[in-house]
C-alpha positions as CSV (number, residue, x, y, z in Angstrom):
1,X,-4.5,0.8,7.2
2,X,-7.5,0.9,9.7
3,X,-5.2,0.1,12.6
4,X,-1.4,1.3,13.4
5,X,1.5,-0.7,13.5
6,X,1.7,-3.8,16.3
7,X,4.6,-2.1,18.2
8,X,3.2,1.7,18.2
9,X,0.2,0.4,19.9
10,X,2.0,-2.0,22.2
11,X,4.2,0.6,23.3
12,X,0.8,2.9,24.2
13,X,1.9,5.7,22.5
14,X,-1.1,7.8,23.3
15,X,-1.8,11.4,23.2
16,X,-1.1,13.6,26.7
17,X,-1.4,17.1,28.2
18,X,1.9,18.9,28.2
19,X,3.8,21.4,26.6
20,X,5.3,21.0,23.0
21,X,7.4,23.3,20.7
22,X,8.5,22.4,16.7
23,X,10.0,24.4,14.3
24,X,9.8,23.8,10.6
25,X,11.8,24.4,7.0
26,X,10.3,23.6,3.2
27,X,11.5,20.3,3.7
28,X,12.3,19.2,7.6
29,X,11.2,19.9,10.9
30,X,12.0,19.2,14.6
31,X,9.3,18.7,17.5
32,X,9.7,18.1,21.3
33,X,7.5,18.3,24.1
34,X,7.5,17.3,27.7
35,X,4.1,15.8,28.7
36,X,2.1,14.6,32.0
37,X,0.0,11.2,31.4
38,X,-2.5,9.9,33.8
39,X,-2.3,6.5,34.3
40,X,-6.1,6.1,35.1
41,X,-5.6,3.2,37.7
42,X,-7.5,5.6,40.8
43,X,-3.5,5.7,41.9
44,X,-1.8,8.8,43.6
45,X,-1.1,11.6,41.4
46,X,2.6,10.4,42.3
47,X,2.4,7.9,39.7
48,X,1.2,9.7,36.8
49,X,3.9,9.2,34.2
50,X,6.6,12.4,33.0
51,X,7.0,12.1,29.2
52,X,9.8,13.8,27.2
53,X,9.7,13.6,23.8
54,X,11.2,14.3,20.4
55,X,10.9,13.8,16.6
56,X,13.3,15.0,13.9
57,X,12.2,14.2,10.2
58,X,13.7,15.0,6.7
59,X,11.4,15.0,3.7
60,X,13.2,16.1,0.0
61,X,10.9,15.8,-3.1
62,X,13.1,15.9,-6.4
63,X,11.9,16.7,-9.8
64,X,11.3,13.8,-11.9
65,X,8.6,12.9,-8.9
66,X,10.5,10.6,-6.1
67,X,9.7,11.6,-2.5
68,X,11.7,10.9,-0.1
69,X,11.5,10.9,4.1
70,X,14.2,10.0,6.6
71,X,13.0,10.6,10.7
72,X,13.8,9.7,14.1
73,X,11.9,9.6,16.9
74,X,13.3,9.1,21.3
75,X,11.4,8.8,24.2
76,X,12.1,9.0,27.8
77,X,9.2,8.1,30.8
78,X,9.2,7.4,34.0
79,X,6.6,8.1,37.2
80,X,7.8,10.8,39.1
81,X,11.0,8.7,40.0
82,X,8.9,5.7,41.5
83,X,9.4,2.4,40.6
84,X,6.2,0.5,39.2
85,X,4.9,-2.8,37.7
86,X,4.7,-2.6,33.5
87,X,3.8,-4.9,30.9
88,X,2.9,-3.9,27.2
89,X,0.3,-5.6,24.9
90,X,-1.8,-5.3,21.9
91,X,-4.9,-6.5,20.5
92,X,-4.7,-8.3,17.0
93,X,-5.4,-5.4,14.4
94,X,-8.4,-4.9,15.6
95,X,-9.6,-2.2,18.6
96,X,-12.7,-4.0,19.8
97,X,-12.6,-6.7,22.9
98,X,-9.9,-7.6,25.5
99,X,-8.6,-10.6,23.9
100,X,-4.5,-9.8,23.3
101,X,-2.6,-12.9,23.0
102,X,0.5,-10.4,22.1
103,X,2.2,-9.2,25.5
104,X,5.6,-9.2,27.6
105,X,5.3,-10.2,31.3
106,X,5.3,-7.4,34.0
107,X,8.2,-6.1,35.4
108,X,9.5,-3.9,38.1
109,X,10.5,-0.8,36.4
110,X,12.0,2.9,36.6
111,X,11.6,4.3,33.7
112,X,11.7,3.1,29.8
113,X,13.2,4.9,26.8
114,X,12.2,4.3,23.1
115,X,14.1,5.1,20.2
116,X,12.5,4.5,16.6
117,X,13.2,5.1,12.9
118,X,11.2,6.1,9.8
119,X,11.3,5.6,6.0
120,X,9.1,6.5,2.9
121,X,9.6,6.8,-0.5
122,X,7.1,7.9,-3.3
123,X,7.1,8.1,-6.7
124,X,3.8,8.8,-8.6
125,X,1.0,6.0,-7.3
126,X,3.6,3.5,-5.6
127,X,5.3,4.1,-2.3
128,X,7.2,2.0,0.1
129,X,7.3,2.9,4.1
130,X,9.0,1.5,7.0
131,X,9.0,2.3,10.7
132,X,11.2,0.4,13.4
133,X,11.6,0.9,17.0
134,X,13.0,-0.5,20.5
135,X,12.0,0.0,24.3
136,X,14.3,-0.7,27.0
137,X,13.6,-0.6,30.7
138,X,15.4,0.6,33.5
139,X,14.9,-2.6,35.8
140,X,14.1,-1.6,39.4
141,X,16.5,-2.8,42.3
142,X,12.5,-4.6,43.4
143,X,12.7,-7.0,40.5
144,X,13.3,-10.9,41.5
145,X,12.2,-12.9,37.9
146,X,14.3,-11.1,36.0
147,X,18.3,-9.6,36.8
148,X,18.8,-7.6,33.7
149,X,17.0,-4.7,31.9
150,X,14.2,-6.1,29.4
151,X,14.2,-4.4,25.3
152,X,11.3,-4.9,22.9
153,X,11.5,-4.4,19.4
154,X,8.9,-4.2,16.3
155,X,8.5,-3.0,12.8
156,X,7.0,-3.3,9.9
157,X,7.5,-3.0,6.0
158,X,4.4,-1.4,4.0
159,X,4.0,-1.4,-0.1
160,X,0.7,0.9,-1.7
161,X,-0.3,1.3,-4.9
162,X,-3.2,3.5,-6.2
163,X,-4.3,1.8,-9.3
164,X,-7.0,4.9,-10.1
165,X,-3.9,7.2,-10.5
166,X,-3.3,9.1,-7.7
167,X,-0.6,10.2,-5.4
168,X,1.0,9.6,-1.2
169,X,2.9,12.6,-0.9
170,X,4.5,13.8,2.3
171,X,4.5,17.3,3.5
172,X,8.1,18.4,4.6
173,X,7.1,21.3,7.1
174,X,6.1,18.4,9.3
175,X,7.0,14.9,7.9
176,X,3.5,13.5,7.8
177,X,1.1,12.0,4.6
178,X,-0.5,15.1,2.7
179,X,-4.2,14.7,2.1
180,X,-5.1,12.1,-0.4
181,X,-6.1,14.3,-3.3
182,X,-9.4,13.2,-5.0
183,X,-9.1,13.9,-9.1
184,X,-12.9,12.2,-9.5
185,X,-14.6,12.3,-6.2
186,X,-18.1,10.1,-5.6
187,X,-20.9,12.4,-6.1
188,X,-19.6,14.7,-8.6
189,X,-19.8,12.1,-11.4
190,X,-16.3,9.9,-10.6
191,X,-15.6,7.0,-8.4
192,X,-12.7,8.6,-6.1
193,X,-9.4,7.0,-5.6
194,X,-8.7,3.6,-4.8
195,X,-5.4,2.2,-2.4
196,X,-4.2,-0.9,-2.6
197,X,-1.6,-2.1,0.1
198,X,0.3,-4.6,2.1
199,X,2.4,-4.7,5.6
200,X,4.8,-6.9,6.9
201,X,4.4,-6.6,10.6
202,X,6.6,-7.9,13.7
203,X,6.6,-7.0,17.5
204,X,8.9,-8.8,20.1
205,X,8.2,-8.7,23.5
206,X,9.8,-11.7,25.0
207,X,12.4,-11.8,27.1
208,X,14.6,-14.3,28.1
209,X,11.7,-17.2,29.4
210,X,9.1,-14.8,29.3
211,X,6.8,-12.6,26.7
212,X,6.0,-13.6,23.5
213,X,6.0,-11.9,19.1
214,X,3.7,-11.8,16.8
215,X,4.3,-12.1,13.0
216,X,1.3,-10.2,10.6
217,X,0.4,-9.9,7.1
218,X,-1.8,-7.5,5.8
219,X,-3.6,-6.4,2.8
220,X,-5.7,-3.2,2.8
221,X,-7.9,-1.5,0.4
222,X,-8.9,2.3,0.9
223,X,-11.1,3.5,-1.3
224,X,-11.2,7.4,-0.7
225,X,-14.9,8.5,-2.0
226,X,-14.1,12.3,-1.3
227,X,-12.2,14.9,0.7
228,X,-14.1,14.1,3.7
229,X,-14.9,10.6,2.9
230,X,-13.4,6.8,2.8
231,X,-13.8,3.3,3.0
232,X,-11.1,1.3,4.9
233,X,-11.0,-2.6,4.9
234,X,-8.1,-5.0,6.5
235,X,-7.5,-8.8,6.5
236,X,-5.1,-9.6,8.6
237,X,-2.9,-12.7,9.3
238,X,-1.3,-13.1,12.7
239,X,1.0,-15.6,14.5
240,X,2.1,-15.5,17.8
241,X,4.9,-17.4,19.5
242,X,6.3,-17.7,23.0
243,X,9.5,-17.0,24.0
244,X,11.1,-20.1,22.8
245,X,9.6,-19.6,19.1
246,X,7.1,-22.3,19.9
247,X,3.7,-21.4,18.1
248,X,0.6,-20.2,20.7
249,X,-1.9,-18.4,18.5
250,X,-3.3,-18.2,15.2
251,X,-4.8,-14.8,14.7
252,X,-7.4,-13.7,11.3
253,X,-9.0,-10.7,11.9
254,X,-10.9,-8.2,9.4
255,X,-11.5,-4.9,9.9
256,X,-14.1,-2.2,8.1
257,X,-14.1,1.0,8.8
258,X,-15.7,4.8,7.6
259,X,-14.1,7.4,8.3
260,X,-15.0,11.0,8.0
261,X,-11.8,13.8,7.7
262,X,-12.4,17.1,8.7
């Protein structure tokens, strides 16, 4: 897919400078890091976010070809102890333009935690994954529209097929998709390999009167030309509700993308 799931990029989970440390097995590993994000508003340095972080993931492979992958994922930021005004959003599958109609109302905050799961399975050219995950906030004593501590939820369920033959496997040492390997690669007489898919996608960021949650569907075809090379193209089917499940937006968005891996 040429976009991540609706919650990871409502919940800005973005790279940072800090310091991280993992260790790894044949088929698990464990990560952690604590990290110092800039919040690029021209604030005080005082209110630069403090990120800890951790992932533990679990990734067997068996012998008649299943793959398997079981993590876990936790979260904890806050700004230097201060209290400050948040709101999460996220664009409809698609990076370009301000227009979000997805997004919680801002509240008074002191820190938020996020804690998420992870499934995949794999066996020969099909493979099923799932990722789910909840924020909560730490409501600030400053707060007046709101008396108790907002959580936001999302998740999605994905299904892929590659109909040319090849393979999604996952590499244990660090619980992420190996390379896509090419059997027939464009420009040394074959076509590549082709990846057919489709997502059920939900984020919820309402909260009591306030926020609202977006239902997607998705279908995605990647064709990979190469090593280096691939095609990417989404249609995507949003609908977003208020708090009160009353419908707000209608969302269709396609996306097209080339990517170059290296």
């Amino acid at each position: 897919f040429a976009e991540r799931a609706t919650f990871v990029n409502a919940f800005k989970f973005d790279r940072a400078v800090g310091i991280g440390v993992s260790h790894h097995g044949k088929d698990w590993s464990v990560s952690g890091g604590y990290f110092f994000k800039d919040d690029f508003s021209g604030t005080s340095p005082g209110d630069d976010s403090n990120v800890a972080s951790t992932r533990l993931t679990y990734s067997p492979r068996f012998e008649n070809g299943l793959g398997l992958h079981f993590g876990t994922s936790a979260l904890y930021s806050n700004r230097n102890g201060n209290d400050f005004d948040h709101n999460y959003s996220a664009r409809p599958f698609l990076k370009q333009g301000d227009y979000k109609p997805l997004a919680s109302e801002s509240f008074n905050i002191s820190s938020e935690t996020f804690i998420g799961g992870e499934f995949v399975a794999t066996y020969k050219s099909f493979a099923v994954q799932s990722e789910y995950g909840v924020m909560k906030n730490k409501l600030s004593q400053n707060e007046i529209l709101t008396s108790t501590s907002p959580k936001y939820n999302g998740g999605y369920v994905e299904v892929s097929f590659f109909p040319t033959g090849a393979e999604r496997l996952i590499d244990g040492k660090d619980g992420r998709f190996d390379n896509v390997k090419i059997a027939s690669p464009v420009g040394a007489g074959g076509l590549g390999e082709l990846l057919l898919a489709a997502r059920y996608d939900k984020a919820d960021l309402s909260h009591e009167i306030f926020g609202r949650k977006q239902t997607s569907y998705i279908l995605a075809a990647n064709w990979f030309l190469n090593d280096l090379m691939n095609i990417q193209g989404n249609y995507a089917h949003s609908v977003i509700k208020n708090s009160s499940s009353v419908k707000t937006d209608i969302v269709d968005t396609f996306n097209l993308r080339f990517m170059i891996n290296f």
